[in-house]
Structure formats: C-alpha cells, structure tokens
C-alpha positions in Angstrom: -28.9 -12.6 -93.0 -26.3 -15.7 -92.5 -28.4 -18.2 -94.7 -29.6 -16.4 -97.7 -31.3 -20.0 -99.1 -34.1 -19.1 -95.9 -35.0 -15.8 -96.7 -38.1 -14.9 -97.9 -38.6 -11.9 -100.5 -41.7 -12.7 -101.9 -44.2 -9.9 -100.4 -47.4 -12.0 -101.4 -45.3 -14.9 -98.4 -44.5 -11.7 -96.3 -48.1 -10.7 -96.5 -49.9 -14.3 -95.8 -47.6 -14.8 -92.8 -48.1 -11.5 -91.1 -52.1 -12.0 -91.7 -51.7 -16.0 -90.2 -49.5 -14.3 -87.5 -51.6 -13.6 -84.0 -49.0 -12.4 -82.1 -46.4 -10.1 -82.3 -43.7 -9.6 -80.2 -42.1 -5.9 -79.3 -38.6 -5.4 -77.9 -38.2 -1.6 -76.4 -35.1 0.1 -74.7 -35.5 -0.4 -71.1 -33.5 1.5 -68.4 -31.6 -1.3 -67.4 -32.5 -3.9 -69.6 -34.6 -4.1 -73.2 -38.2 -4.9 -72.7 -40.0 -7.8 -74.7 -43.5 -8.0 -74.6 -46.1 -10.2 -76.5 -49.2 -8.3 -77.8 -52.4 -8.8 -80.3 -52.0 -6.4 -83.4 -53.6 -4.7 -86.0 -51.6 -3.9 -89.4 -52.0 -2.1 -92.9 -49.8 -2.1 -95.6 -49.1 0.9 -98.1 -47.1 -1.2 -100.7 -44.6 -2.9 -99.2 -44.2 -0.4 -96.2 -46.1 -2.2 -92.9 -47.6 -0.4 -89.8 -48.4 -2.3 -87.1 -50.9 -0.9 -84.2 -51.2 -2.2 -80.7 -53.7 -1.3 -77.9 -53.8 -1.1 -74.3 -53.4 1.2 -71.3 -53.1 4.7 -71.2 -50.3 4.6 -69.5 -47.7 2.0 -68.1 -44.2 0.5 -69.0 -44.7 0.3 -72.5 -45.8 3.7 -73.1 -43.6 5.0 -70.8 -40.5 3.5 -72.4 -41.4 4.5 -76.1 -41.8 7.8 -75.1 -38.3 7.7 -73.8 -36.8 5.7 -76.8 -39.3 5.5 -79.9 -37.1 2.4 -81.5 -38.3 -0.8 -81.6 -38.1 -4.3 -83.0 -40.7 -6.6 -83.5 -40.8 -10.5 -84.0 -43.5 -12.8 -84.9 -42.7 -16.7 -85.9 -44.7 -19.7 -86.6 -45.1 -23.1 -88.8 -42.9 -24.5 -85.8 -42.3 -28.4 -86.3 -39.4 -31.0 -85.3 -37.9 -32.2 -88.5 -36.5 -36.0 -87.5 -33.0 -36.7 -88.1 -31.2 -39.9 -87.4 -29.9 -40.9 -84.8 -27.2 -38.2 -85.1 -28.2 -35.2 -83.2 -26.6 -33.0 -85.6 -29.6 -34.6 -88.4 -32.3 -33.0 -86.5 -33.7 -29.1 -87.6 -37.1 -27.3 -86.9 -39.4 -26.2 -89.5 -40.3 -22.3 -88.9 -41.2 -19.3 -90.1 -40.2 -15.6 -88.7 -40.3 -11.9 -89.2 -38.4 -9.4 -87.5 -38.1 -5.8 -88.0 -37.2 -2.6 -86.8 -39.1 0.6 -86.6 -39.8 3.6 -84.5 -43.4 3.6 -82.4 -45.1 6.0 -81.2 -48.4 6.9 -78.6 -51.4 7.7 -81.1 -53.3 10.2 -79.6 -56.3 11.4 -82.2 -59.4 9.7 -81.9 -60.1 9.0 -85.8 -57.1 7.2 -85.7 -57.4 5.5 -82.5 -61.0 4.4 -84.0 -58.9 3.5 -87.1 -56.5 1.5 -85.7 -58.9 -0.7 -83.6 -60.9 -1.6 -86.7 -57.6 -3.0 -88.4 -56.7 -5.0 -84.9 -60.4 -6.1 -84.5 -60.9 -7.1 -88.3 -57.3 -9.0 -87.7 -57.8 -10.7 -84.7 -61.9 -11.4 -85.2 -62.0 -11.6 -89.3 -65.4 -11.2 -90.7 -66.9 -10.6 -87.3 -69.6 -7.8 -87.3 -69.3 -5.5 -84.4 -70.5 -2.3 -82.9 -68.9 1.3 -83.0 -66.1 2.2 -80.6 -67.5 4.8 -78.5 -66.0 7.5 -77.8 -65.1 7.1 -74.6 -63.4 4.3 -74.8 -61.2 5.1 -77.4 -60.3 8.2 -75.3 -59.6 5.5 -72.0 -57.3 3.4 -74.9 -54.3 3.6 -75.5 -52.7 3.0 -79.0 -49.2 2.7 -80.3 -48.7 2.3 -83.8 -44.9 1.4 -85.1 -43.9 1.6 -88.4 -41.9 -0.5 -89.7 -38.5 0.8 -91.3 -37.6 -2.7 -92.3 -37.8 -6.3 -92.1 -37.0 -9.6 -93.1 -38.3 -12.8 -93.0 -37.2 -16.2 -93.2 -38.4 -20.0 -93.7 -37.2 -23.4 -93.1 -39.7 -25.7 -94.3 -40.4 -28.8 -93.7 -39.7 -31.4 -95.5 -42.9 -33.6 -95.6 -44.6 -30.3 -96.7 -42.4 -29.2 -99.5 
C-alpha cells in the first residue's frame, strides 16, 4: 500500500465496515477481458479469516468463469464525501473508505451449506428480520458461490469535519 498513514489494521474497523458494507464488488478472469460484477453478500468470520457468499443462478457467466479460473478479487467502498479545498484544485480530496482482497471462489453445491449460506446473506442484507425456512427446492434451483478470502486490506481517508 503507497500511503501507509490510510491503512486500516484494526479488525474491530475491518469488521464494522464489511457489516455497513451492502455491496460487494467481484472481479473474475474473463476470456478476453476480467469480469466485474456488483452483488449482495453474505459473510462469516473465523478470527480474522473472512468468507464471503453470494447467490444467484445455477448457471451463467459468473459461474462459468470461476469454474474456469477460481481467483478472484473483491472490493467494497463507502463513507464517500468531497472534502473542499481552496480554490486550488490540488486542495480538494474525498473522504472514503475501501476493502479489497483476493481469494479463490468456488460453486457450493451441498444443501446444508447452501441453506447456510443464505441465512448469513439474509441476516446481512435484512438484520433482525424473521423469516421462513429455505425450502428445499429452492436452495437446490440456487446457486451459491462462496470465496474465501486469502487477504485483504483496507483503507480510510476521513474527513475532516468528522475526525
């Protein structure tokens, strides 16, 4: 990382931003070109290693291209806010804050952890909604990827009205 006074290694920071954090964006190989595609996500953490799970067809690009080339990156960002300068152009900065990591993804195909994995994107995405089972057919007509994350890193610039 260029500017080491951005980065953030607290994992309680890393933590809180990834739970704020609705979207997450996944670059895969492509055949021509790499492939970068905005999704809702589900997440656990087992100490400071996160797995990230994603749902959607059975089959398609996506799937398609991680089963040709499991390695991915991921980016999700946030807090974004013009910080004024002068009348100097060179005064002006954004306030933000972003993860990216890399990992390897793969096609989940067991239904526990299917079912699993759609209870950490729904309690994500809907916290402290109540609602029903997954039947099983649909998790059977979902598809799931889950990526786990080898490593990432994650920066701030904050602004300064807020620090």
């Amino acid at each position: 990382m260029r500017r080491k006074k951005r980065q953030v290694t607290d994992l309680i920071t890393i933590k809180e931003f990834v739970e704020a954090s609705q979207v997450l964006r996944i670059a895969i190989n492509g055949e021509e070109y790499p492939y970068v595609v905005p999704v809702n996500f589900g997440y656990e953490w087992l100490e400071e290693r996160l797995t990230l799970f994603i749902h959607g067809a059975n089959e398609g690009k996506k799937l398609t291209m991680i089963q040709n080339d499991p390695k991915v990156a991921v980016e999700m960002d946030g807090n974004h806010q013009l910080i004024l300068g002068n009348k100097n152009a060179a005064s002006y900065s954004y306030a933000y804050r972003s993860l990216i990591g890399f990992g390897r993804a793969e096609v989940v195909e067991d239904l526990a952890e299917k079912r699993q994995a759609l209870h950490l994107l729904m309690e994500h995405a809907a916290t402290g909604r109540a609602f029903d089972e997954i039947p099983e057919q649909m998790l059977k007509r979902t598809g799931i990827i889950k990526i786990v994350v080898d490593s990432y890193t994650m920066k701030e610039n904050i602004h300064p009205d807020k620090s």
